[in-house]
C-alpha positions as CSV (number, residue, x, y, z in Angstrom):
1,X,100.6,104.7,75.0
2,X,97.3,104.1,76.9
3,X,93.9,104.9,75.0
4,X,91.4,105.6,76.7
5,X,87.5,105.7,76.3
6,X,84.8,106.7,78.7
7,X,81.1,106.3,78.6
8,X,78.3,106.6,80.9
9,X,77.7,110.2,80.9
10,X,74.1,111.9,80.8
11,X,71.6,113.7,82.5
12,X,69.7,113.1,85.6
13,X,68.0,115.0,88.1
14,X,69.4,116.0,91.2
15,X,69.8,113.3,93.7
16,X,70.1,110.6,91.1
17,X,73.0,108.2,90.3
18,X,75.2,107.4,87.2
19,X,78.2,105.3,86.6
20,X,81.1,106.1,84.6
21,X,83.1,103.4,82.9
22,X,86.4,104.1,81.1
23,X,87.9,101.6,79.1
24,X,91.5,101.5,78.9
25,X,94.0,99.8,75.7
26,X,96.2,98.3,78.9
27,X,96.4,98.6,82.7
28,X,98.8,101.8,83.9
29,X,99.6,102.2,87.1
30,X,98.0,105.2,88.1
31,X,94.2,106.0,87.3
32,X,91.9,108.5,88.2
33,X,88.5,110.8,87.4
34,X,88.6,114.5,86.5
35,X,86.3,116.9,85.8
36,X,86.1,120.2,84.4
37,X,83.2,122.6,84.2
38,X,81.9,125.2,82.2
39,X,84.6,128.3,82.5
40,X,86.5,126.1,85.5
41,X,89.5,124.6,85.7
42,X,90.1,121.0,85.5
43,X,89.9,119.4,88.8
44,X,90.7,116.2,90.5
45,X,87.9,113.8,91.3
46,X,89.2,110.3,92.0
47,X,92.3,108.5,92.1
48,X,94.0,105.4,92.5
49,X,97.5,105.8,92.7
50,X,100.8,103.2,92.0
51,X,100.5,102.1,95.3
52,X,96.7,101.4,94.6
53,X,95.3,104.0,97.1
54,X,92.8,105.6,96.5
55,X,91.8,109.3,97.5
56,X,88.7,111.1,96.5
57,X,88.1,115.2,96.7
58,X,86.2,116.2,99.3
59,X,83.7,117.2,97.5
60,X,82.7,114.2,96.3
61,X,83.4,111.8,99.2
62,X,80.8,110.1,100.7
63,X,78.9,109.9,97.5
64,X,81.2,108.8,95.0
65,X,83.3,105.1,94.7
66,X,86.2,104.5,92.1
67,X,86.7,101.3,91.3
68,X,88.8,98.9,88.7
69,X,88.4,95.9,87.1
70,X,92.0,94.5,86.5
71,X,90.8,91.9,84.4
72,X,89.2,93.9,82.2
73,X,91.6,97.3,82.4
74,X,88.4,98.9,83.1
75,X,88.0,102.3,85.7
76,X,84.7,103.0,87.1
77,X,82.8,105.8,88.8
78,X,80.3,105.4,90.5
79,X,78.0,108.9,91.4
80,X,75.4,108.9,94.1
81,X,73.3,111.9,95.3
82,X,74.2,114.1,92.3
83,X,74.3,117.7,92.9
84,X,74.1,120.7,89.7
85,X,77.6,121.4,91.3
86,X,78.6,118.3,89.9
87,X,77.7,118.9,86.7
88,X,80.9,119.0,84.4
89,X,82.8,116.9,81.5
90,X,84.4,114.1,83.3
91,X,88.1,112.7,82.1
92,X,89.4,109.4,82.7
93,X,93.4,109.6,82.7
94,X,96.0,107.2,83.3
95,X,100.0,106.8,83.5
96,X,102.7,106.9,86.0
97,X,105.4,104.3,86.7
98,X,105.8,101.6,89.6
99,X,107.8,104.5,91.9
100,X,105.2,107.5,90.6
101,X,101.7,108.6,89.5
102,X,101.5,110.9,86.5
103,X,98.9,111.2,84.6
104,X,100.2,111.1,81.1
105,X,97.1,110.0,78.7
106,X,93.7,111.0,78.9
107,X,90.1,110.6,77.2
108,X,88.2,112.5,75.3
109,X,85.7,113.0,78.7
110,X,82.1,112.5,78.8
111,X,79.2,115.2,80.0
112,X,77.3,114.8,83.0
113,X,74.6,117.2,83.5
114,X,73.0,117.4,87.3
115,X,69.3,119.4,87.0
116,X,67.6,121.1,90.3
């Protein structure tokens, strides 16, 4: 079992910046950001993966950085030239094993909100 807690979420005008933090009960091997909007289905935003790569939708690269702190089992996202589009709850999940990535546990996902 992995719990996992994010924080960071608000809102902030278009253009603006927020980081995501999501604290995690131990390290898994697979990480990643997800969001979901209003009447969407969850997507994928960031991930680093049980080979530690990471990938980013392409919607979001260029303006968004996952990172991790190991020592603190702690995943962060950092989001640069927000856009409304990007407005959404945001999930922090973990899991997978040392040959896959899964994504077995997840938080209970914080709201960022992106005004024009």
């Amino acid at each position: 079992q992995v719990q996992l807690v994010e924080s960071g979420g608000g809102s902030v005008q278009a253009g603006g910046s927020l980081r995501l933090s999501c604290a995690a009960s131990r390290s898994a091997y697979c990480m990643g950001w997800f969001r979901q909007a209003s009447g969407k289905e969850r997507e994928r935003v960031a991930t680093i993966d049980n080979y530690k790569r990471i990938s980013y939708d392409d919607s979001v690269k260029g303006r968004f950085t996952i990172s991790q702190d190991n020592t603190k089992n702690t995943l962060y996202l950092d989001m640069n030239s927000l856009k409304p589009e990007d407005t959404a709850v945001y999930y922090c999940a973990a899991g997978g094993s040392s040959w896959r990535c899964d994504f077995s546990y997840w938080g209970q996902g914080t709201q960022v909100t992106v005004s024009s």
